[in-house]
N, C-alpha and C positions, 0 to 999 in steps of 0.2 A: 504493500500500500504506500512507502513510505516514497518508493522508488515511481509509481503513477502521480504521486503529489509531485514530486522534483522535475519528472519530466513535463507536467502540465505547467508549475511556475517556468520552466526556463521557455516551452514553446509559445507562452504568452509575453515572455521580455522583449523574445525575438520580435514578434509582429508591434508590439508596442514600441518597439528600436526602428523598425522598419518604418513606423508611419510618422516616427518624429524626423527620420530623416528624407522625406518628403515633402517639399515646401510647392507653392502656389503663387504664381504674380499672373496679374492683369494687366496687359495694355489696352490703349482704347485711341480712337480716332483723334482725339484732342492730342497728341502725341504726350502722355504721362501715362505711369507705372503707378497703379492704384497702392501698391505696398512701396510704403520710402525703406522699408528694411525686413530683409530676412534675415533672421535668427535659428539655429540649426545648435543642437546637444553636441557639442565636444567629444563625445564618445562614438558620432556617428563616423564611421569608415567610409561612407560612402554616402552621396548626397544623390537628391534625385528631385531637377527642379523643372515644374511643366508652366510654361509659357501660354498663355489665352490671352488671343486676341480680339476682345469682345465688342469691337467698330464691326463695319462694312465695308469699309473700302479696300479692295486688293495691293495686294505686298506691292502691286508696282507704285501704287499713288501712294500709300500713307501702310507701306509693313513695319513690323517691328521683328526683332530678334531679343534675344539675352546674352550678354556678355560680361563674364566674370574676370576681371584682372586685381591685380597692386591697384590702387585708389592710386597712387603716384604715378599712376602708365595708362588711365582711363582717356586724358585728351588726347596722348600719341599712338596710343592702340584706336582711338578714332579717326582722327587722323591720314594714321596707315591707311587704313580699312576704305577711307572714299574711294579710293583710284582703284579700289578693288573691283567694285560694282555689285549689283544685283547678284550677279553671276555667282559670286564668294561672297554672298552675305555682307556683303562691306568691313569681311572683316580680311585683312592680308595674308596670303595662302601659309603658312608654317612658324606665321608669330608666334616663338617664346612667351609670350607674355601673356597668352590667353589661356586663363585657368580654364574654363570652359563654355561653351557659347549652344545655342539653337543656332537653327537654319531662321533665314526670315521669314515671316508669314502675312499671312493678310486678316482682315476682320473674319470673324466666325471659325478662326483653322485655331489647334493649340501646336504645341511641340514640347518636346521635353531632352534633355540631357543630363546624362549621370555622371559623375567624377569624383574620384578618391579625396577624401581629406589629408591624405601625403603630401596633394600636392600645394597646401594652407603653410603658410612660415610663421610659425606661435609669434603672437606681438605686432606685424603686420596688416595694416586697414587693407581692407577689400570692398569694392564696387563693381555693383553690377549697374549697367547701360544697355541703350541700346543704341548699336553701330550705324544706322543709316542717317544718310548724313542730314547735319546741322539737329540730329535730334540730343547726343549726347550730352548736351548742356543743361537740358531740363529733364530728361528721359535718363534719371540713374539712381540707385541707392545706396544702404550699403548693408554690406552681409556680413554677420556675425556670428562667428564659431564661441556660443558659450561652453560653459562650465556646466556638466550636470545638474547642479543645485542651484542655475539660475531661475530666478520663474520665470524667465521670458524663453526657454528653453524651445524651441520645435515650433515658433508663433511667425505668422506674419503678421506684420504690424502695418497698421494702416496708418498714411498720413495725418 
């Protein structure tokens, strides 16, 4: 019995570990990001963040993407990324610098991308934007790897 109690606590941490590290942003036609910050548990290994884009108008008029870098490389990782085009997401094909990004989308489509917290440097700000041009100045937030014990742990925080 002892041994069905242990294994139900650990396969309930699991799915409860899983779903903290699952965050949610919204873009929308007005070009803004409904959440100014995601916050994610320190203990997750592994993030998994899905992009809605809840406008109408298609990726080519008014898309958005998500792009995670150093808070200190958000205007030149956007930058790069214009002359990239549609084509690469606007974002520049094998930038170092991009923790991790979606593809761009249009109103009504989502997307999503997963990536390691290996690749987070402890003590380091991070922002997420997004890349198509002249949006990244008002279109960014920022993302925050707490500590277990924070209560703002696994939350998107709305403006």
């Amino acid at each position: 019995m002892k041994w069905i109690c242990t294994a139900a606590f650990l396969l309930i941490s699991r799915v409860a570990m899983a779903d903290g590290c699952q965050l949610n942003v919204s873009a929308t036609d007005l070009m803004r990001f409904e959440q100014q910050t995601l916050q994610v548990d320190a203990q997750c290994t592994e993030v998994e963040v899905t992009l809605h884009h809840t406008g109408k108008l298609p990726a080519s008029a008014m898309g958005h993407d998500w792009v995670l870098t150093k808070t200190a490389d958000v205007a030149s990782v956007a930058n790069a990324g214009m002359n990239a085009g549609l084509v690469n997401n606007y974002q520049k094909p094998g930038d170092s610098r991009i923790v991790a990004a979606t593809k761009v989308i249009g109103g009504g489509e989502s997307t999503t991308v997963r990536f390691s917290t290996a690749q987070l440097d402890a003590g380091v700000s991070y922002s997420y934007f997004c890349s198509a041009p002249g949006h990244f100045s008002i279109m960014k937030g920022r993302f925050v790897l707490n500590a277990a014990s924070s209560p703002a742990v696994a939350k998107n925080v709305a403006k």
